[in-house]
N, C-alpha and C positions, 0 to 999 in steps of 0.2 A: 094362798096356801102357805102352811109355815114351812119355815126350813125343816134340814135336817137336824140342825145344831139346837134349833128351838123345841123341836119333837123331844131330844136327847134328854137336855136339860128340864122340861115339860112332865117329863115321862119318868125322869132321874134314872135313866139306862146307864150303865156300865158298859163297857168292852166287856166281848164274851171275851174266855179266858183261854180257850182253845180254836173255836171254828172261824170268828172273825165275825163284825159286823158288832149290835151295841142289843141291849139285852136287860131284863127285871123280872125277875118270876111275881106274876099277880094271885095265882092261885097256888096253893098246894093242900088237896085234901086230905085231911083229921084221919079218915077211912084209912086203912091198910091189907096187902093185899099177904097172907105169909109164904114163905117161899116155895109151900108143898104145893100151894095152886097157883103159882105164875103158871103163862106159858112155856114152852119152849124158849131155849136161849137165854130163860133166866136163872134157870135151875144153880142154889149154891151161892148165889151172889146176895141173902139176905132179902127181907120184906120190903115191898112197893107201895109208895103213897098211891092210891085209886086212882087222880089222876092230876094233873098239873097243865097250869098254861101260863104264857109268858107273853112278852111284848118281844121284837125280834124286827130291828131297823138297819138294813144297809141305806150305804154311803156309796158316792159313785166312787172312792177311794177303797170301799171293803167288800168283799163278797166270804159267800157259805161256803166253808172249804168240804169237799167231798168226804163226807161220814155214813156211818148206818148202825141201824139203831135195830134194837129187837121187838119192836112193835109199832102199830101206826104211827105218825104224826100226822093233825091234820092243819094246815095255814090257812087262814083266812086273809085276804087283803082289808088294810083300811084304809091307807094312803098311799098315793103316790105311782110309780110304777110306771113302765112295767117291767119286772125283773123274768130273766132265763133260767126253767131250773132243769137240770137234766138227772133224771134216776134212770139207773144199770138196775134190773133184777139179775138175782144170783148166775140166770141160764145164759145171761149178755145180752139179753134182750134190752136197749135204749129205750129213752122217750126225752125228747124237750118240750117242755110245758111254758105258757107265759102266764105268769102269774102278773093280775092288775084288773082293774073295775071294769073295764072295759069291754063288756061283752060281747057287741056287737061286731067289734075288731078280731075275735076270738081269744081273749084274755079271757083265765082263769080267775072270778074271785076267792075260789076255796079247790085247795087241792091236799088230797090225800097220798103220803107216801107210804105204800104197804112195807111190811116189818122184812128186815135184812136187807130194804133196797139202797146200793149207794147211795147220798142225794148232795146236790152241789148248787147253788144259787148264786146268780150275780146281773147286774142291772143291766138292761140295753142299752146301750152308748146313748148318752146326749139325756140320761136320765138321771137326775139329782139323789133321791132316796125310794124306798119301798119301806112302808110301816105294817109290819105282820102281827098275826098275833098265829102260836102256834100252841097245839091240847094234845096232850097225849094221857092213853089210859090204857095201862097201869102209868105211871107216872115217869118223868125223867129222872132219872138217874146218873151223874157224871161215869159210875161203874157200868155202865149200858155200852156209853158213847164207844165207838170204834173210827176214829181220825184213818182215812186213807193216804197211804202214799203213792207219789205219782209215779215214779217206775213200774211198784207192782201192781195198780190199775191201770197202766198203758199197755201192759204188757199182755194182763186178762183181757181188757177192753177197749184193742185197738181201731173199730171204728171210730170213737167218742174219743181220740189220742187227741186233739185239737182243743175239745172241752175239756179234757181231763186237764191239761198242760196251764188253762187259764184257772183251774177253780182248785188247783192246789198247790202248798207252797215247798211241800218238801217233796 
């Protein structure tokens, strides 16, 4: 199996510039969406590429800092793993998921985070990397992104005060 640092380089990922963890957009569709028919949540913020997907690698050093977005994302595993992801819906309702090839273990190879859910990813101890690939449609957008911080998610979602505290930095 290769490394991380060989994937990185491999893959010519970047650090993401905000959530954490190493990153390269492979796709972004021509199609456009205009702003009178986004959904909900996007109204005002300009036109959407149809949809975009990326490469999305943690490190046992990085994890997904707790964000939420205004429509799916969905990840697929392709390497590695197995990482922990926990999503809050808006009403507090939790879930931790493991994302990794693993099925028979109960690892998730593809999981769906529905629109407006927090979502925070990070690796199981004694786990080197996780190689995602992650599609959303209408498309990413950096004007989407909602970064959480940890006071005012411990405070809404104080069962999860434990994963909140690890999957955020401010």
């Amino acid at each position: 199996m290769p490394t991380a640092q060989e994937l990185i380089d491999a893959l010519k990922l970047q650090p993401h510039p905000i959530e954490g963890g190493f990153f390269r957009e492979t796709y972004r569709s021509a199609g456009t969406v205009p702003d009178a028919d986004l959904p909900p949540g996007y109204r005002g913020r300009g036109v959407r590429s149809l949809g975009t997907s990326i490469y999305y690698l943690l490190t046992s050093e990085t994890f997904s800092e707790m964000h939420r977005l205004p429509t799916e994302e969905v990840f697929h595993v392709y390497l590695g793993g197995p990482a922990r992801m926990l999503q809050i819906d808006p009403d507090g309702t939790h879930r931790e998921i493991l994302l990794g090839s693993d099925v028979l273990a109960g690892q998730s190879p593809q999981v769906v985070v529905p629109p407006d859910v927090w979502q925070g990813t990070l690796l199981e101890p004694g786990v080197d990397f996780i190689l995602v690939g992650a599609t959303m449609a209408p498309g990413f957008d950096y004007a989407d992104y909602e970064q959480g911080k940890r006071a005012d998610l411990v405070a809404r979602f104080p069962r999860s005060a434990e994963m909140l505290r690890r999957l955020t930095r401010v």
